[in-house]
C-alpha positions as a printed Julia matrix, in Angstrom:
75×3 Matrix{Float64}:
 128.32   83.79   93.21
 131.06   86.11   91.48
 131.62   89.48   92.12
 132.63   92.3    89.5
 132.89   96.01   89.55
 130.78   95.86   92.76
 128.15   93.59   91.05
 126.93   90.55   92.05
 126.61   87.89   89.46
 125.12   84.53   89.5
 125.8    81.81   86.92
 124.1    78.35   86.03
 123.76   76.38   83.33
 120.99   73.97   81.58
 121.41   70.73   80.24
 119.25   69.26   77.34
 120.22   66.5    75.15
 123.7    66.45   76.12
 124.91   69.72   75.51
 124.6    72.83   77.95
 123.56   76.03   77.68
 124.54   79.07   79.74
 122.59   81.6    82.4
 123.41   84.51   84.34
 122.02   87.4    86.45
 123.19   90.45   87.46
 122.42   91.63   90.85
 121.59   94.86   92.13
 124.85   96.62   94.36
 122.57   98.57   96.08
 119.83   96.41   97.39
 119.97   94.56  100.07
 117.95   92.0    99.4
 118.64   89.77   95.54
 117.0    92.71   93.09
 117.61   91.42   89.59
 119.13   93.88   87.34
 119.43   91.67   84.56
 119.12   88.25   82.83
 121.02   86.57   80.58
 120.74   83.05   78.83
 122.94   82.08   75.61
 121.05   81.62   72.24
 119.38   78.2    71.67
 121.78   77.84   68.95
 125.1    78.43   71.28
 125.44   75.57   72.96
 128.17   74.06   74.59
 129.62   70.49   75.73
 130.36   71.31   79.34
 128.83   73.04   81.99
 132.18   74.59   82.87
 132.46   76.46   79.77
 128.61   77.53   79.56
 128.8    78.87   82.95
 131.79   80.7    81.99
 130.12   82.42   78.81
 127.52   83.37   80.77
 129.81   84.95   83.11
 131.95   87.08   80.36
 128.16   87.82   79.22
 127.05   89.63   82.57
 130.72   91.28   83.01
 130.4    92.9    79.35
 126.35   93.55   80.44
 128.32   95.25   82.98
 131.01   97.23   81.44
 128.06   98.68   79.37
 125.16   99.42   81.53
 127.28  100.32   84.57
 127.03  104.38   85.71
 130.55  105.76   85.07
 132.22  107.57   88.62
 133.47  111.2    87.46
 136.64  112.11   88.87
């Protein structure tokens, strides 16, 4: 589990035939209990060798989800 800007984010990854591909959610800051905000998974066609490295796109995948969706504080 990773956290970012408050968020709670959650990365796996899926092997099939040798190569892996990448999944992430992004967890509610507010709830108390695991309340999905989103979910992510990397195209069939972006694959990768490692599990490291899908895990890891997945991750810059739910921190840009992030950076986009997130409510901007006023000041």
């Amino acid at each position: 589990m990773q956290h970012y800007k408050n968020y709670r984010i959650y990365t796996t990854a899926v092997s099939a035939n040798g190569v892996w591909q990448g999944r992430g959610i992004v967890l509610d800051p507010q709830a108390n209990a695991r309340k999905e905000l989103q979910r992510i998974e990397t195209v069939s066609d972006l694959l990768f060798l490692t599990k490291e490295e899908a895990e890891d796109f997945a991750s810059k995948l739910c921190k840009a989800w992030i950076d986009r969706s997130a409510p901007r504080s006023t000041m």
